[in-house]
C-alpha positions in Angstrom: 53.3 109.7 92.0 56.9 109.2 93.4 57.8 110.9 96.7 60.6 113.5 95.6 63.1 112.0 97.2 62.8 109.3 94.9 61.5 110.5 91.7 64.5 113.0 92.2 66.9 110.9 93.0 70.1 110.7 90.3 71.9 107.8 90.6 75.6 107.6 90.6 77.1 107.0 87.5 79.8 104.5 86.5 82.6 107.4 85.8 82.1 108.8 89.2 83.4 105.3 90.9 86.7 104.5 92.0 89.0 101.9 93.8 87.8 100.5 96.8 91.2 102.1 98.3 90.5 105.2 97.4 87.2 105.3 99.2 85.3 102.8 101.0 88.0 101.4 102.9 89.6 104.3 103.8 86.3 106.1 105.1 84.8 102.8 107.1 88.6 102.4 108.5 88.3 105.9 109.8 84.7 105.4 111.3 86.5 102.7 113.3 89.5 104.8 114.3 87.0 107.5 116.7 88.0 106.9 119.8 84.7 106.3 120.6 84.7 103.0 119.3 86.9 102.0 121.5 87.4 103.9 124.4 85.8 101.4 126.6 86.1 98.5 124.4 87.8 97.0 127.5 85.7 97.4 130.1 83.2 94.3 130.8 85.1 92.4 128.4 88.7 92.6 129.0 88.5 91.7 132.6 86.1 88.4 131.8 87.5 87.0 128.2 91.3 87.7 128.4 93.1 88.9 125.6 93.3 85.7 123.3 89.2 85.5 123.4 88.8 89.1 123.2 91.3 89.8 119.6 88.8 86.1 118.8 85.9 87.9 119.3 86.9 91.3 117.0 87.6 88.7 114.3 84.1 86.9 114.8 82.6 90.2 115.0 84.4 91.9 112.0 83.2 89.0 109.5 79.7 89.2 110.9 79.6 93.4 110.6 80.5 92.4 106.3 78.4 89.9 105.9 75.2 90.7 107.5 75.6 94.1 108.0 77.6 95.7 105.4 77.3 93.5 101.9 73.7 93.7 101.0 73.6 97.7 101.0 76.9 98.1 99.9 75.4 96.2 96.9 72.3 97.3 96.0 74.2 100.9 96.1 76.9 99.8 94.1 74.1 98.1 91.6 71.7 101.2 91.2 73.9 104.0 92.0 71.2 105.3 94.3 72.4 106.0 98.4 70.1 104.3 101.4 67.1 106.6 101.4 66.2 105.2 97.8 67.0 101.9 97.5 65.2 101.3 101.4 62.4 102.1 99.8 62.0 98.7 98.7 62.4 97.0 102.2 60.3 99.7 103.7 57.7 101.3 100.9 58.2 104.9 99.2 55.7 106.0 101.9 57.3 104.0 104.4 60.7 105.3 103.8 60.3 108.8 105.3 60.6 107.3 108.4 62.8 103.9 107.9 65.4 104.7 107.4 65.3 107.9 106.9 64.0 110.1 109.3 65.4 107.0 111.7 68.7 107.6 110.5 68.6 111.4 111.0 67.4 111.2 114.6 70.4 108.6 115.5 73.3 111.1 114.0 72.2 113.3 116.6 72.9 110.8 119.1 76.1 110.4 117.8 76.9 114.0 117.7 75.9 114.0 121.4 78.5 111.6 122.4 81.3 113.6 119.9 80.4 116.5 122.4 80.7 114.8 125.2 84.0 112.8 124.6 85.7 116.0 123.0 84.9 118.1 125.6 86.0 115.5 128.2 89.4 114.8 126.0 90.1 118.8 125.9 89.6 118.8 129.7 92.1 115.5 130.7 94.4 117.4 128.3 94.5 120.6 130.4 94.2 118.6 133.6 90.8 119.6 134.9 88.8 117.9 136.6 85.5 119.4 134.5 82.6 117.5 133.9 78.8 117.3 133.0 76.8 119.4 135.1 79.6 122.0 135.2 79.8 125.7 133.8 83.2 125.3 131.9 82.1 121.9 130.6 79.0 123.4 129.4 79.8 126.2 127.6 82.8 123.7 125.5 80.5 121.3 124.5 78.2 124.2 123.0 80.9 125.6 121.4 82.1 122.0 120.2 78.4 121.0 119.3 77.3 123.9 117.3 80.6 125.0 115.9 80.9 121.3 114.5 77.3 121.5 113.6 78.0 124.7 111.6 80.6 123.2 109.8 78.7 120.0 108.5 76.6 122.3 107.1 78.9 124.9 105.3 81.9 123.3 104.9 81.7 119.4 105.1 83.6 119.5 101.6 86.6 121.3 102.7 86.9 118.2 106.3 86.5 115.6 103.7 89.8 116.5 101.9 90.9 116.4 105.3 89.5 113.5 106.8 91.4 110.8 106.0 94.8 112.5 107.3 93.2 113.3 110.7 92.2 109.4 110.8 96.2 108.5 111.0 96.5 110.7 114.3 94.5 108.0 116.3 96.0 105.1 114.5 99.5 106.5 115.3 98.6 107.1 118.9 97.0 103.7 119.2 100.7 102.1 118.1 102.4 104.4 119.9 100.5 103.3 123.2 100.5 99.8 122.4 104.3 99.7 122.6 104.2 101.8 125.5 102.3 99.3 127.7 103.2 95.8 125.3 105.8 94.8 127.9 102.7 94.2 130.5 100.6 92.3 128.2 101.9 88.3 128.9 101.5 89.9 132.8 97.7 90.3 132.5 95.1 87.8 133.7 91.1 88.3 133.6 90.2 89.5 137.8 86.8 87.7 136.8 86.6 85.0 134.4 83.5 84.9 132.6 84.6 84.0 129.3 81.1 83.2 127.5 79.6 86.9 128.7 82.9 88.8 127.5 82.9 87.4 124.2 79.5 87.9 123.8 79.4 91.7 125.2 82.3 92.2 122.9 80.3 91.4 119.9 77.6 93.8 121.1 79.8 96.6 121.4 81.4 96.4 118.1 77.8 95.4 115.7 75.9 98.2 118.2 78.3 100.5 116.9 78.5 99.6 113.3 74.8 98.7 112.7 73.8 102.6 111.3 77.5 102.8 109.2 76.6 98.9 108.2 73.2 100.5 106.5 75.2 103.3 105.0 77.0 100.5 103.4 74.6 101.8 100.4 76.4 105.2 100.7 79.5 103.7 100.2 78.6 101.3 97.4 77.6 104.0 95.2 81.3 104.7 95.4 81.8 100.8 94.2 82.8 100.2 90.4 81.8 96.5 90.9 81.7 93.5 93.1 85.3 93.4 93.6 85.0 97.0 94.8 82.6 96.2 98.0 84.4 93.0 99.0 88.1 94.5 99.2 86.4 97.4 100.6 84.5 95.9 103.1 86.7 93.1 104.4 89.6 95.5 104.3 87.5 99.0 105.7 85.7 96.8 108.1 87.1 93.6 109.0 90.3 94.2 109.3 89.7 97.7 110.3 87.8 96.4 113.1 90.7 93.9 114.4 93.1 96.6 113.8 91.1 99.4 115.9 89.5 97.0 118.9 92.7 95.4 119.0 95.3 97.9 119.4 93.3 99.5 122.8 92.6 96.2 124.2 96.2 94.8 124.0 97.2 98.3 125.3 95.0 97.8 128.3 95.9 95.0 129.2 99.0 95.5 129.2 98.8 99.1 131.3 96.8 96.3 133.7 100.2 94.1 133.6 102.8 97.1 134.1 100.4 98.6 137.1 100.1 101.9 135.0 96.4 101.9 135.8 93.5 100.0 137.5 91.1 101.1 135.0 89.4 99.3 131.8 88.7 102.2 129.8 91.3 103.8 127.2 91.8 107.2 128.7 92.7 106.0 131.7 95.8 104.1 129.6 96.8 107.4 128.2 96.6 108.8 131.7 98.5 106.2 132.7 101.6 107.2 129.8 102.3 110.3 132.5 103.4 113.9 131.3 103.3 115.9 128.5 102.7 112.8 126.2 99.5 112.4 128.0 98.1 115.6 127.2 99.7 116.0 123.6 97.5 112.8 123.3 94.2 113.6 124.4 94.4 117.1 122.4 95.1 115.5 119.3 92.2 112.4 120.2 90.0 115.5 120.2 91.3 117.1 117.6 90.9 113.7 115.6 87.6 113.7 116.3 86.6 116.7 114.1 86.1 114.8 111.1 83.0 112.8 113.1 81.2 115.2 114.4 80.9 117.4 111.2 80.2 113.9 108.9 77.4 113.1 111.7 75.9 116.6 111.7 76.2 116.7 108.1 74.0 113.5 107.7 71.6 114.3 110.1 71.2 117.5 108.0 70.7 115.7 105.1 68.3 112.8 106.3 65.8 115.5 107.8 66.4 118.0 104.5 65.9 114.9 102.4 62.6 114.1 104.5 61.4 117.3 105.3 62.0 119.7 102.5 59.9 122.5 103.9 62.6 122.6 106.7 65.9 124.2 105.7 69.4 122.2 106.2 70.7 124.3 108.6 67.7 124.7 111.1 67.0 120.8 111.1 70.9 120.6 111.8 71.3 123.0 114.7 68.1 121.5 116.3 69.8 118.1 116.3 72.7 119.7 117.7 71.3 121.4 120.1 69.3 118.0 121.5 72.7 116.5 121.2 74.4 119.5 123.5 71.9 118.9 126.2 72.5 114.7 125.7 76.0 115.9 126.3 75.8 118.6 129.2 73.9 116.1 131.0 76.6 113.5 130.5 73.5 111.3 129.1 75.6 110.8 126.4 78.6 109.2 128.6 76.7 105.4 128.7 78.1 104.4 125.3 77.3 100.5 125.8 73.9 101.7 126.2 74.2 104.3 123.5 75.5 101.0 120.7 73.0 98.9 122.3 70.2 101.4 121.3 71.5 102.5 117.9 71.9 98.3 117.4 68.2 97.8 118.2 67.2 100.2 115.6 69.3 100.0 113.0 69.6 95.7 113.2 66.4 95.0 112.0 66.8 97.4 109.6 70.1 95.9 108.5 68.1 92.2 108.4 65.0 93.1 106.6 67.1 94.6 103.8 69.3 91.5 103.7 66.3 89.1 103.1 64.3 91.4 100.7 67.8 91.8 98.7 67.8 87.5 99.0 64.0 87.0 98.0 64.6 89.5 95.1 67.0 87.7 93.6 70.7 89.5 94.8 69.1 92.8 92.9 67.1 96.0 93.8 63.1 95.3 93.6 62.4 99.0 93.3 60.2 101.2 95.4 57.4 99.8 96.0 54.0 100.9 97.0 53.2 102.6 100.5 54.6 101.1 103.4 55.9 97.6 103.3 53.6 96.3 106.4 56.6 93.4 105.9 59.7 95.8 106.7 57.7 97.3 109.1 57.0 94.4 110.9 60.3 93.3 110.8 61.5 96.6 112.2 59.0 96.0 115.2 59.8 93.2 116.2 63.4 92.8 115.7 63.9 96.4 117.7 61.7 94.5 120.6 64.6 91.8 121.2 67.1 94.6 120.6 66.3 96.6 123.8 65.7 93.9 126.2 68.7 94.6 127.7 67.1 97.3 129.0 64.5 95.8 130.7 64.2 96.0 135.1 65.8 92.2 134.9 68.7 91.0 137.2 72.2 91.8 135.2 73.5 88.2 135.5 70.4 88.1 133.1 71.1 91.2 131.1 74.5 89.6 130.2 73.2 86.5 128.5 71.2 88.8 126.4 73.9 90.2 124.5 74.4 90.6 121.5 71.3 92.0 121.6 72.1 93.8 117.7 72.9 90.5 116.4 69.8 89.1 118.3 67.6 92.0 116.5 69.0 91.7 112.8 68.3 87.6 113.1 64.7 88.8 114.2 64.2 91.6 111.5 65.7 88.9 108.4 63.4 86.1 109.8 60.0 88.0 110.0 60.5 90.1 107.2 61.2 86.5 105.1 57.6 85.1 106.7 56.0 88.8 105.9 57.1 88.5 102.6 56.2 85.0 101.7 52.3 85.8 103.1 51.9 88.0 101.1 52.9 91.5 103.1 55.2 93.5 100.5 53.1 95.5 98.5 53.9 95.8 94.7 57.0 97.5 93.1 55.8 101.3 92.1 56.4 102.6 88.6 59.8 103.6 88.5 62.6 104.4 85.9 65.9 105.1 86.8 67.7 108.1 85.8 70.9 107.6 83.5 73.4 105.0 84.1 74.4 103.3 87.6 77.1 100.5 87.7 
């Protein structure tokens, strides 16, 4: 016997597909387009790399999120039809599954949520020029209402943001322009304070695949979207790639030059809109937060659904306002402000996850095996193992050394596609279960 959430599963079908345009770019551009992504982009790396290695290092790191990260799921979703909870149930096992990646998937939305709080709140703050932060009445009771109003909305109306989504994604991209010609004029000023070229690069990499790792596994979401190959390459190396040099670019340019003109002294991207002075200032970091609507209800809304998916005897809405209310305290206690260490974490998890998929979709012959049997001891190993390496980083170690472990997410999904290959080939992945697909996927 199936677990429900497979034997239930409907896939996709073919007449429910459309251009890569229309969807996957468009949706993964967006994801890239939070201000959270970049918002300290430039900090660590910025002031080590220089601008030429830094806009080197998105473009390094952009091919790397598609091909490791993003084209494997993207696939197998676009193949079967079916979204990540079903077709990980190969890499994983069907009883393996309601953990990895789905329960895993769930619990790292909230996270996500948490910072969404916490950078909203902050944003709404700047804009009315107070000086409110974590730890604070007023900041408290905004976050709640940010983190469970959003929360509430993922739940009950994530239809109605999705028709709105992609419209709120152009206010960031128009602010981003609009503050990179502010500040452009400064940017053949700017010189790195403290050249350590091979450690920006490298943190650089980590910040953008720590980030993208969960959305890279998603890539299954988005293939199911996919009419055929042509479909998740365009989408990918358009939605993600480019997206990628596009939205890490724009901010870092823009910081760099607010470094050349003296606007600010600071590395981070609100600072560079604090720099812009006067009403512009706060029109800006109103609409940043407004802009970040769209997130928070797409993050709460997929937490809901991992843990409804999971746990059926729990209802979508209380699984959803418990994750929101862990990520209102995340945010309230401004744990949710260390965002390096926020991708770092979410790169551990999800990068062995993103590897072990890769190489079971490889040994399988570029298909879908099918769910197979139990746990997959070889996924699970994988997972182990590869999530090890990913959060060394945080170990009590000198920094100097910290730094020459990034990119601890790349470092993880090497580890998770290497052991999950020698799992495999000892004999580790249990056999595919009986299982017929339900009408007609790609």
């Amino acid at each position: 016997m199936l677990p429900d959430y497979i034997a239930k599963a409907v896939p996709n079908p073919a007449s429910n597909r459309a251009p890569w345009y229309k969807n996957t770019a468009p949706s993964y551009a967006g994801v890239f387009l939070w201000v959270v992504f970049y918002m300290e982009i430039a900090r660590g790396t910025l002031d080590r790399a220089g601008v030429g290695l830094c806009l080197a290092a998105l473009v390094v790191a952009g091919l790397l999120s598609y091909f490791l990260f993003y084209r494997a799921p993207a696939m197998l979703g676009m193949q079967t039809g079916y979204p990540l909870y079903v077709v990980g149930s190969s890499t994983f096992g069907t009883t393996g599954g309601y953990l990895m990646p789905g329960l895993l998937m769930g619990a790292l939305q909230a996270g996500w949520v948490s910072v969404n709080i916490f950078v909203s709140t902050t944003f709404i703050f700047n804009g009315l020029g107070s000086k409110a932060g974590p730890g604070t009445l007023p900041f408290a009771v905004v976050a709640i209402l940010w983190g469970y109003g959003m929360s509430y909305v993922g739940v009950k109306g994530i239809k109605y943001v999705a028709r709105f989504a992609t419209y709120l994604s152009l206010i960031p991209l128009l602010m981003l322009i609009l503050v990179f010609f502010r500040t452009a004029g400064g940017i053949g000023r700017y010189q790195p304070p403290d050249p350590q070229p091979y450690i920006g690069f490298m943190l650089l990499l980590q910040i953008v695949i720590g980030f993208f790792a969960t959305a890279g596994a998603a890539g299954a979401d988005f293939g199911i979207n996919s009419r055929d190959r042509r479909d998740v390459r365009w989408g990918g190396l358009v939605g993600v790639t480019l997206a990628i040099l596009v939205a890490g670019g724009l901010p870092i340019l823009a910081v760099a030059g607010a470094q050349g003109l003296g606007m600010t002294q600071g590395y981070t991207f609100d600072t560079v809109i604090t720099g812009t002075g006067g009403v512009l200032a706060t029109v800006m970091f109103f609409l940043f937060a407004i802009a970040s609507i769209a997130p928070a209800c797409f993050s709460a809304f997929i937490a809901g659904n991992s843990f409804a998916t999971m746990l059926p005897g729990v209802s979508r809405m209380a699984s959803t306002m418990a994750a929101a209310t862990v990520a209102v305290l995340l945010a309230i206690t401004g744990v949710a402000a260390n965002l390096v260490g926020l991708f770092t974490i979410i790169g551990a998890s999800f990068g062995p996850v993103c590897g072990a998929m890769l190489a079971d979709y490889l040994l399988s012959g570029k298909r879908w095996a099918g769910p197979r049997e139990g746990i997959n001891w070889a996924g699970y190993g994988a997972w182990a193992l590869g999530f090890v390496v990913g959060i060394l980083p945080f170990l009590p170690i000198p920094p100097e050394t910290v730094s020459y472990l990034q990119p601890a997410a790349l470092y993880s999904f090497i580890v998770g596609f290497a052991v999950y290959a020698l799992l495999a080939k000892a004999g580790l992945e249990p056999k595919p279960a009986p299982f017929a697909a339900k009408g007609t996927a790609a």
